[in-house]
N, C-alpha and C positions, 0 to 999 in steps of 0.2 A: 625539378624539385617537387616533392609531393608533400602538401601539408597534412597533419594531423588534424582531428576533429574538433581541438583546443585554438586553431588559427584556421577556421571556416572564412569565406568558401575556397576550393584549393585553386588550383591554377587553372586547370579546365575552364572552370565555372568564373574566374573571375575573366578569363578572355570574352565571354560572353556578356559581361559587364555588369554582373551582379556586386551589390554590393556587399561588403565586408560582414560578417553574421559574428554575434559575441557570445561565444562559448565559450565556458570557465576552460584556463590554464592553472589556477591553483590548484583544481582536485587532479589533476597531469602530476602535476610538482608531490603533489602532500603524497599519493601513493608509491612514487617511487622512495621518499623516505621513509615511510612507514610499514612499507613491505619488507620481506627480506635482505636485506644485503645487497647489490647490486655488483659486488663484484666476482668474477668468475671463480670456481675451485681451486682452491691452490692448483697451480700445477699446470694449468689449463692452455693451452696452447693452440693455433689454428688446425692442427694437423689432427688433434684429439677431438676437436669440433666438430671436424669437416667430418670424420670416423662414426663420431655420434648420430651424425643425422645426416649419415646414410642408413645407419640404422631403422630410424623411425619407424617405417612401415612393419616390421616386426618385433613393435615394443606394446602391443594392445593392452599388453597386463600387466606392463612395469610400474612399478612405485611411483608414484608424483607427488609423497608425503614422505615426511618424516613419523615416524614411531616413536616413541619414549619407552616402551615395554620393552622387553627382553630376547620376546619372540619375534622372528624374523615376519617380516609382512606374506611369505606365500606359506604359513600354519596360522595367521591368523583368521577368522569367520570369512565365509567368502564375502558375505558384503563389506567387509571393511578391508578386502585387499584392495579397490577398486576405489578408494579416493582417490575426487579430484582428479580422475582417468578421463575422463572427456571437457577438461577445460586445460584452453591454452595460458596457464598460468608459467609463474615468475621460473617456476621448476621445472618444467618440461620447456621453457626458451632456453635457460641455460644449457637445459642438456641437446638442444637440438640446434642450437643456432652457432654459429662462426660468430667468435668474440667480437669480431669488429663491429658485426648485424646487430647482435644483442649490446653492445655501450652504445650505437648509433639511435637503438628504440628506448633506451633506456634516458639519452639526453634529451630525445625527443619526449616523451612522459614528462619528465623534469620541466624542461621550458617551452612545450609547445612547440619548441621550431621544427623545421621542415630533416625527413631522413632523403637522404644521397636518394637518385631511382636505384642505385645499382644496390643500397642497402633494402629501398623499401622491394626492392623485386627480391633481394637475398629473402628477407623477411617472408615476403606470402607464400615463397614456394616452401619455403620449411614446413610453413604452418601446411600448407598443402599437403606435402608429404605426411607430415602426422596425421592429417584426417582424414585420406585416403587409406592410411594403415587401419583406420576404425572404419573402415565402410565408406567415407562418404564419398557421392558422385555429385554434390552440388553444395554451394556456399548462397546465402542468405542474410543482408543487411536487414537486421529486425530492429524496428522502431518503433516508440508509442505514440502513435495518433493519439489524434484525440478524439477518443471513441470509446473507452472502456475496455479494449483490446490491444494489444501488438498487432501488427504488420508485419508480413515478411513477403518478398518476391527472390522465387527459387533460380538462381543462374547457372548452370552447369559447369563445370572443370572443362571446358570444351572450347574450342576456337578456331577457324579456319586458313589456312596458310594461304594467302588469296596466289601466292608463286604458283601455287602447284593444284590448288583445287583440294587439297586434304585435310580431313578434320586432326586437331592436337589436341589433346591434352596439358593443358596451360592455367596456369595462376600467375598472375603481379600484381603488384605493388599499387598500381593506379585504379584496381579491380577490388583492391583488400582497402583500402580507405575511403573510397566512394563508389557511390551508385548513385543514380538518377530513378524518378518511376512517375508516373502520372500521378500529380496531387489533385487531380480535378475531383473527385467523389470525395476527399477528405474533410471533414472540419474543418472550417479555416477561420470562420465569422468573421468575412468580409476582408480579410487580406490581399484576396486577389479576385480579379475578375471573372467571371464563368469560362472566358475563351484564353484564359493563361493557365494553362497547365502543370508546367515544370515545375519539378522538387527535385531535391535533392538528399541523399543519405549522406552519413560522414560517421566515422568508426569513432566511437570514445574509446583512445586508449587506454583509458585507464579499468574498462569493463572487458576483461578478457572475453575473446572468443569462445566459443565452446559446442558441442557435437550433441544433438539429437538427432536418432534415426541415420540418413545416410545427406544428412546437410551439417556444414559449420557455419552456425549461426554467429552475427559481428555485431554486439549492441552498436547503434545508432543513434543519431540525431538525426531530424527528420525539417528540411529549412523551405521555404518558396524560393523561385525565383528569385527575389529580392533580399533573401535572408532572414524572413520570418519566422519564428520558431511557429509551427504547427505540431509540437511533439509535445512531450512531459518531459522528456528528459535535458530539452536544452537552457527552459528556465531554471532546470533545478539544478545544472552544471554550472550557470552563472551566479544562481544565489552561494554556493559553494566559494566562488573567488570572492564574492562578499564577504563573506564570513572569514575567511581567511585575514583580507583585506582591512577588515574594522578591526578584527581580533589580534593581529598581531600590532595592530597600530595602539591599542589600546595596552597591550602586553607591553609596549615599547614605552608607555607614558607611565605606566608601574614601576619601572627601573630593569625589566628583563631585554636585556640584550643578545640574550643566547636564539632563544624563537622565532626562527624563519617562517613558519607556517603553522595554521591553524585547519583542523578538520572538523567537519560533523560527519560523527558514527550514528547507526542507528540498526537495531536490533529489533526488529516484527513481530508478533504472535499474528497468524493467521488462525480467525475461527470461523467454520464451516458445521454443516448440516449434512448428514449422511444419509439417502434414501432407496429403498429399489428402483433397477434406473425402467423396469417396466411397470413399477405402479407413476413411476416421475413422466412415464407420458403416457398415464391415461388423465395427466392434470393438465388442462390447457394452459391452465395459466401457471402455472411453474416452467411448463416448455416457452412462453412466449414472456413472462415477462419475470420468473425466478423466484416470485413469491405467491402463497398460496391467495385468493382476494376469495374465497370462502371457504369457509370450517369451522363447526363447532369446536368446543376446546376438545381437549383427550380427558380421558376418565384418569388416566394417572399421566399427570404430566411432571411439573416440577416440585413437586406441595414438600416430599421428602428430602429432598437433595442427594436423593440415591444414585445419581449418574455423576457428582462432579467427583471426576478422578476417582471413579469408578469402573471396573474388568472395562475393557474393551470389548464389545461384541465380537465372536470369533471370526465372522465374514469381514467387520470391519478391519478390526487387528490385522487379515492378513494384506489386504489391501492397501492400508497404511504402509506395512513393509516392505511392500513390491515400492511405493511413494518412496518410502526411505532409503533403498539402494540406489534410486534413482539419484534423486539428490544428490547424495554422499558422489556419486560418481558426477555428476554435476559439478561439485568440490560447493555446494551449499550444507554448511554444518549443521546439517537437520539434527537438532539434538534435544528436540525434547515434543513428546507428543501426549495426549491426557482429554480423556470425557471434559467437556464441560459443563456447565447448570442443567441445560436442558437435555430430553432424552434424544438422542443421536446429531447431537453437538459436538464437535470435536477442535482441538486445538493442534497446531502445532507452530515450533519456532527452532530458527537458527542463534547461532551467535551473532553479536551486532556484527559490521564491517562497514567500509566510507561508504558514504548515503546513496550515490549515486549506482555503486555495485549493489547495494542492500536491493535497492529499489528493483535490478534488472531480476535479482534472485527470486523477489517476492512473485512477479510477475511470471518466471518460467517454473515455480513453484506452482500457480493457478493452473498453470495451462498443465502440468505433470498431474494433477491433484483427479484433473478432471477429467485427461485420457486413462489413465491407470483405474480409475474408477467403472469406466466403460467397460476395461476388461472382465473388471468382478461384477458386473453386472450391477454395478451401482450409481449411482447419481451424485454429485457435490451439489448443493447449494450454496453459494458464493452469497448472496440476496444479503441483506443487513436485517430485514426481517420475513424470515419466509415464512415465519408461524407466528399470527396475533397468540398472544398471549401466552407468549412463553418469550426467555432471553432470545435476544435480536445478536448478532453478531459483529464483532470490531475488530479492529486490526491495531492493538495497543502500538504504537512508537517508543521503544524505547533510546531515545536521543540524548545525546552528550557532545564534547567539544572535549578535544585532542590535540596537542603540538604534536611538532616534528622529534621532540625529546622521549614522545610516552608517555610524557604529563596529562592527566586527566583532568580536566578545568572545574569540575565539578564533585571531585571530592573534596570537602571542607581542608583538609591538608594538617599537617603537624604543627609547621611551625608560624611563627607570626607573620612573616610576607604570603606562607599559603595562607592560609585564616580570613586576609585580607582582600587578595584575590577573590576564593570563593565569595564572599559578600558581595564582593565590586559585581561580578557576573551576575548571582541573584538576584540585585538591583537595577541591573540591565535585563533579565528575564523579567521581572516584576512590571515595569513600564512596556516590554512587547508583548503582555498580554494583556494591560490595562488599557494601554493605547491603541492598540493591532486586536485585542480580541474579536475586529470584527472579520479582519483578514483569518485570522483561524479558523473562526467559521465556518470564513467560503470556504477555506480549505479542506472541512469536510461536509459540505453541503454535499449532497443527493436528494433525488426522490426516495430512496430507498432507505435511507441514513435518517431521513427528517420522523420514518416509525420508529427507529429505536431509540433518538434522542430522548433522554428524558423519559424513558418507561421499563422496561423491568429492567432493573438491574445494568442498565449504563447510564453514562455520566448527562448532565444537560446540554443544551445548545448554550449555556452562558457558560463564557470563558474565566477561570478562572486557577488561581497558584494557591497549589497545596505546598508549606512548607515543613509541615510538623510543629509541633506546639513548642517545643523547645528553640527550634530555630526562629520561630514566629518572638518567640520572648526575647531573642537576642537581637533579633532586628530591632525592635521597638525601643531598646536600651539604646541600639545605636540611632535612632532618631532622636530618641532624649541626649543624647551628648555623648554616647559610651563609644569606647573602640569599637573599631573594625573585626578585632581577634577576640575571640574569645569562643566561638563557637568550632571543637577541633571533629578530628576525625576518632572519634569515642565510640568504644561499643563495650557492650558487657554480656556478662556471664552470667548463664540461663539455670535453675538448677530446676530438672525437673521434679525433684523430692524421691526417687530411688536410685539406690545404689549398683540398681540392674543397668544404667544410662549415665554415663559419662554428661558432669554437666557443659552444654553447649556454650563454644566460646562466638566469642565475632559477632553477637547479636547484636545488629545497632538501638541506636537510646530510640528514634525515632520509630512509630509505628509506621505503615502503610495504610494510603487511603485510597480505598477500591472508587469510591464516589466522586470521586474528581476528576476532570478533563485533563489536570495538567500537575501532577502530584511529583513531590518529590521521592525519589527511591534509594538517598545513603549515596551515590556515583554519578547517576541520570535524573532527566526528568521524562517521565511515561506521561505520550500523547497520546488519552485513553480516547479520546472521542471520532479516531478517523475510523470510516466505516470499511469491511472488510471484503466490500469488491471493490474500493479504490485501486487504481495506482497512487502509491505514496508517496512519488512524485514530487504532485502538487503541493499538495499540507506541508509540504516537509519544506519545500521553495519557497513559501507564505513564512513558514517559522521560520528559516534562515534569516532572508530578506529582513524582518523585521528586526530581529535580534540582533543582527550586522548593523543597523542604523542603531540602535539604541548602545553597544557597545562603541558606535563612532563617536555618537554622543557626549559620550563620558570622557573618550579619550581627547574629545576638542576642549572639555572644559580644563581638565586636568590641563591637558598644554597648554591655557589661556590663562594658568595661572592658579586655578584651584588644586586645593589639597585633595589628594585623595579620599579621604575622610569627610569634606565637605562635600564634593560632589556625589559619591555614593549617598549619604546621610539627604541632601537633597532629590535626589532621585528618589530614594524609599519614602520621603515625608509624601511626594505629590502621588505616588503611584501603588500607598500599602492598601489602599482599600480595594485593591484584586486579589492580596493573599484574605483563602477561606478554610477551615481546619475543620469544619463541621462536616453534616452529610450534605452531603451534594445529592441528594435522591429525594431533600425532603420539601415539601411545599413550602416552610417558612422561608429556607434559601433563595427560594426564585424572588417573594418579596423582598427579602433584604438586599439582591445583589440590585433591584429596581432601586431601591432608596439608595445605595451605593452612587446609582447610575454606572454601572458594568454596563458591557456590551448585553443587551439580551435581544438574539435578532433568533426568535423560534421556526421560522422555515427557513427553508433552502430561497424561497423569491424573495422574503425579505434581506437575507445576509447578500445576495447575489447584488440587489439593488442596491446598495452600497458601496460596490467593487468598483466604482468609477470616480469615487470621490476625490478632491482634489489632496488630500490627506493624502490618499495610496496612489494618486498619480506622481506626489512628488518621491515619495517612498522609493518607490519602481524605477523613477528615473534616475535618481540619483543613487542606488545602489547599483545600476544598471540591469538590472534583469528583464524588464516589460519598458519599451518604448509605451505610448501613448496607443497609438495604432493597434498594439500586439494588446494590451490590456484589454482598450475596449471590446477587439477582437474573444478576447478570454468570454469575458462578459458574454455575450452573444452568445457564444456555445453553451455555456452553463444553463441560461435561461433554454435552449435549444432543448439542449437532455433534458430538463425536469420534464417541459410539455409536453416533450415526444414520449416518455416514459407513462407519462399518464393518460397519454390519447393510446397509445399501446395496453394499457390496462383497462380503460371503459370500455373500449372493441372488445377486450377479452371477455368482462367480464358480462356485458351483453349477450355475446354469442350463448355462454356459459346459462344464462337465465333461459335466455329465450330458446335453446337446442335443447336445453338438460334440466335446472332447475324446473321451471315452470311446468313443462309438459308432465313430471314425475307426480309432483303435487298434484295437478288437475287429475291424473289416471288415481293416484290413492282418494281424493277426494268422492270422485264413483264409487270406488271399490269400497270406500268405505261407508255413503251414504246407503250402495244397496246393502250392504251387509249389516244394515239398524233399520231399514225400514220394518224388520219383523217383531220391533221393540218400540214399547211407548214411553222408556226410562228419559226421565229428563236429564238425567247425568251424564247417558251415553248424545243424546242432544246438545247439551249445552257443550258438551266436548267436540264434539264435529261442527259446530256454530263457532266455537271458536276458532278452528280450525281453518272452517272456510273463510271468515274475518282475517286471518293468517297471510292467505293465498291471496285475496282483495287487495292485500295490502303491498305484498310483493309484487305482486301484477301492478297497479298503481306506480310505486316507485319504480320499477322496473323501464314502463315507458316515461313517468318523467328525466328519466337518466338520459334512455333514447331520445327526447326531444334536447337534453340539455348537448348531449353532446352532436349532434343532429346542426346546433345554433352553435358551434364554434369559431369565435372569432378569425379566420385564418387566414384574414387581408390585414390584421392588426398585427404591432410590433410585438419581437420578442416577448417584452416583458409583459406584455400585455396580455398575449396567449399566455405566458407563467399564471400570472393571476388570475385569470379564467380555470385555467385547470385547477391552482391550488383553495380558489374559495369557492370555486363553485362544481366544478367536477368530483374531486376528491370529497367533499362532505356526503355528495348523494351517494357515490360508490359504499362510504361507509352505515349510509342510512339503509340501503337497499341489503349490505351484510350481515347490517345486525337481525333484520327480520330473518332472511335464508338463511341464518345459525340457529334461531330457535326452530325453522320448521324441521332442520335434520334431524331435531333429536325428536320430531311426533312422527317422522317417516319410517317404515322397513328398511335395516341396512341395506337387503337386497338388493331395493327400487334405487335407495341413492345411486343416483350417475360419475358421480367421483369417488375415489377411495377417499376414507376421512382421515383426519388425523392421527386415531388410533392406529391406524393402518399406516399411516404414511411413516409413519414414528419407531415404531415396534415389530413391522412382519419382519425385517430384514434379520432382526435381531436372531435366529431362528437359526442354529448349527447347521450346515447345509456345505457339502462338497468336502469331498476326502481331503484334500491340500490345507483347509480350515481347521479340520480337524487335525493333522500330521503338525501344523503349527501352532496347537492349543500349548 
């Protein structure tokens, strides 16, 4: 019997005597309800099954969507014949699997248990067959370490018949649900010994497989030996049964007895930085560490807001499009793309979908962004800030909570039981951001994250609930005594004052607050603050978690006797001084949310240092997501990346001085003291006096940087190394930049050793290549 990745470790692995690993079964269950139909086409019979998929291998360019238009799908654009063409989704099982294989994965999805071997082998060869009809000659269990990358090791469709000495061509079942691979080089903080090696892969069913190039890639979970998650994705499968878990027990204390299951959707904006990918390595430190660590500003940067959703650059545009067919045939509903603030900032985002698929999309979204990019001769920057002094980039969350019905938890709702609902929840988000704001945090702590919190144009490091003003006035009635109801799902009509424009209906009463970590938006709430070379993962596992205990909460008081009415109305009294309706950009708010006492933890080593506290170890245990072990574990690595990130930037940014800056300066310095020795003007003196005061002064910080980082503690713990890098590494880097900023602009473009901003920003922009042009 072969287990799914919902009932780790499988049989293999438990004969070896590991023990048992806890990956969510609800998001198994919730997907098969909320996808399609699970049952076969009318009509469907074994015999039309079996017919079907023998087919496979010459269905490259068959439909694996429905259409709503008129037009048949082979006259519709070519890239939109090709949805969902390389993902093993709910539509291409139906059409290729034997009814028995496909209800046997489908009960498996539902409760985790184990499919027949003779199903799970029916299963891989199918799938096999179809992705051999697309090329491929290998299959790939991809996981997320925990590294800032996936992982994949490539296995071939190949096997040996040891009877005879012949190589087969072979897929099964025990091949298609797990893999094993050497965890020793991995992340782990301290899970396992240096000389225990074994991991192990396990398929999330519920994240269809899917075809790049000539491999079918199997999202993953990624365990030790012993069952430890070492991935992103198998805390965030378990905070997912959480949430289920509190949520429907809490639905059950409201009087809903229909709601078997509860979801978290979440819908991404990815935003990126577009540059030439050969001026992107003649920058050292964008090739090694993704952001630029010198540059004067640009002569036109954002001052106009000429670039937000603004033409698309032609090079860029077409590049983006090669992106978007990609996708689409991914079956990711790349469906919206747009300039952002800064010049060669760009956005794009799908439809939300269950978190844990969101989360695989986003990630083979990165890695598509960034090969597709190669071919145009372009660069992504993924960085959160790769250019001081322009907008830093994020990865908005758009999150909400869903039954099994299509109920959305967070639309305020019509009638009185919805009305009341919605509050009950807000009152439970309200308390996991006041009490957990520090877990959010971590959840988007980085080195990279900690430059753009809190400066242009994103939201702070303090956590914080946007609800709208008017919802804000209803809570507080319902703190004074008022119901529950009264705040409905209302919107009005817009008139723009001509009768050339039909006036706009459906606007809601509420505005939107760009300035907010955690704002409400009319259906969801947007997690503005996670940074956008995460995996989303984490942040998302951190808000589950949290929001699962806080909704348990409620539904223990209620069944202990309290009214609904009281306990929400108590919930809001201890926990409304986290809702904030103001700007979240302005420096009064940071003082007020101090006198609040809100979470305000402003780096990544301060919010990290708080990850162990006895608050969020009981958190973790009792919703089950982080053992004690596995948390601490977390910890460790977090503090790991920030110091490795910044002992990787002062080498950079060293070399950078002492190979390039420095020597350019001393050569103009010459060039320019002979060139006035033939002058007695004090003006051209005192100019070159300051100049060389300039270059003193760079030289100077330059080696106290080298001695500081020369004295890096690196027999000290973790967090120790974190705080060496963040209070003392990190301020020289930036003391030694602000000088090398002003000398660029006294130097000859020429002589500069890097391309500058202007450059890095604006050359690409430049019409170039006939294909560019054929797609203007």
């Amino acid at each position: 019997m072969l287990r799914c990745a919902a009932r780790l470790p499988l049989a293999a692995v438990r004969r070896a005597g590991v023990r048992r690993s806890r990956v969510s079964s609800s998001a198994l269950r919730a997907l098969s309800t909320l996808s399609s139909s699970s049952k076969l086409p009318r009509g469907s019979s074994r015999r039309t099954a079996t017919k079907t998929a023998a087919k496979t291998s010459s269905m490259k360019h068959s439909s694996s969507f429905a259409t709503k238009t008129s037009m048949p799908v082979s006259e519709l654009p070519e890239p939109l014949q090709g949805l969902a063409s390389r993902v093993f989704n709910d539509a291409i099982m139906r059409r290729v699997l034997e009814p028995e294989t496909y209800q046997a994965f489908r009960r498996c999805q539902a409760s985790g248990q184990p499919m027949s071997k003779a199903h799970a082998n029916s299963l891989a060869l199918a799938m096999q067959r179809w992705a051999m009809g697309h090329g491929c000659v290998n299959y790939a269990h991809w996981f997320s370490a925990l590294r800032g990358s996936n992982a994949e090791k490539h296995d071939g469709f190949v096997d040996i018949d040891y009877s005879n000495g012949e190589m087969l061509v072979t897929f099964s079942g025990s091949k298609l649900f797990m893999g094993e691979s050497d965890g020793s080089s991995f992340p782990h903080g301290g899970t396992r010994a240096t000389h225990r090696a074994a991991a192990y892969t396990a398929w999330d069913v519920t994240s269809p497989p899917f075809i790049r190039g000539d491999t079918l890639y199997i999202p993953s979970v990624f365990v030790t030996w012993r069952g430890d998650p070492i991935d992103e994705k198998t805390p965030l499968l378990r905070s997912q049964d959480a949430i289920n878990n509190e949520a429907v027990r809490l639905l059950r204390a409201l009087g809903d007895e229909k709601t078997k299951r509860v979801v978290a959707n979440v819908g991404w904006e990815q935003e990126f930085f577009v540059v030439d990918h050969d001026l992107f390595l003649q920058r050292q430190d964008l090739v090694s560490t993704g952001r630029t660590l010198l540059g004067a500003q640009p002569h036109k940067g954002q001052q106009t807001d000429g670039n937000y959703f603004g033409r698309i650059p032609l090079r860029t545009r077409a590049f983006l499009k090669d992106v978007q067919t990609k996708m689409w045939k991914l079956g990711i509903s790349f469906h919206c793309l747009h300039n952002e603030v800064a010049p060669s900032q760009h956005e794009v985002s799908p439809i939300f979908t269950l978190t844990n698929v969101a989360a695989d999309q986003n990630v083979v979204a990165m890695e598509v962004l960034h090969e597709v990019a190669a071919k145009h001769d372009l660069a992504v920057l993924m960085h959160e800030k790769p250019f001081a002094g322009l907008n830093g980039s994020g990865k908005h969350n758009n999150w909400g909570l869903n039954t099994d019905a299509g109920t959305n938890l967070f639309v305020p709702g019509k009638t009185v039981d919805e009305q009341r609902r919605f509050i009950t929840l807000v009152a439970a988000l309200a308390r996991t951001l006041d009490l957990h704001g520090d877990l959010l945090r971590i959840g988007i702590s980085s080195a990279g994250n900690d430059h753009r919190l809190g400066a242009q144009e994103a939201p702070p490091a303090i956590m914080s609930l946007y609800t709208g003003e008017i919802l804000e006035a209803h809570l507080r009635k319902v703190v004074d005594g008022g119901p529950l109801e009264g705040y409905g799902q209302a919107v009005s009509e817009l008139d723009v004052g001509t009768p050339a424009v039909v006036p706009l209906g459906d606007v809601p009463v509420e505005d939107r607050n760009r300035t907010a970590p955690f704002p409400f938006c009319g259906n969801r709430f947007e997690f503005r603050a996670v940074g956008s070379d995460q995996n989303i993962s984490f942040p998302l596992a951190l808000l589950n978690t949290a929001m699962a205990e806080s909704m348990g909460i409620l539904a223990t008081e209620i069944e202990g006797g309290k009214s609904q009415r009281e306990a929400v109305c108590d919930m809001l009294k201890k926990h409304f001084r986290v809702i904030f309706n103001g700007d979240g950009y302005s420096k009064e708010w940071v003082e007020e949310a101090d006198r609040r006492g809100l979470w305000h933890l402003p780096t990544t080593v301060d919010a990290v240092t708080v990850f162990d506290s006895e608050k969020n170890r009981k958190l973790f245990r009792d919703m089950n997501v982080f053992d004690e072990s596995a948390l601490l574990a977390r910890q460790v690595i977090l503090f790991e990346q920030y110091y490795t990130q910044l002992q990787m930037e002062a080498s950079t940014l060293l070399e950078m001085l002492t190979t390039g800056v420095i020597p350019v300066l001393l050569e103009d310095q010459v060039s320019s003291t002979l060139a006035a020795a033939s002058t007695s003007s004090k003006v051209i003196h005192n100019f070159l006096a300051k100049k060389e005061k300039l270059v003193e002064s760079i030289v100077a910080e330059t080696e106290k940087l080298e001695e500081l980082f020369n004295a890096w503690p690196s027999d000290a713990g973790d967090r120790e190394q974190a705080v060496y890098a963040c209070d003392t590494i990190k301020p020289q880097m930036e003391a030694v930049r602000e000088l090398v900023d002003q000398a660029e602009r006294k130097v000859p473009s020429d002589m500069w050793p890097f391309p500058s901003y202007d450059t890095l920003l604006y050359y690409h922009h430049a019409q170039t290549g006939e294909e560019v042009v054929k797609n203007n």
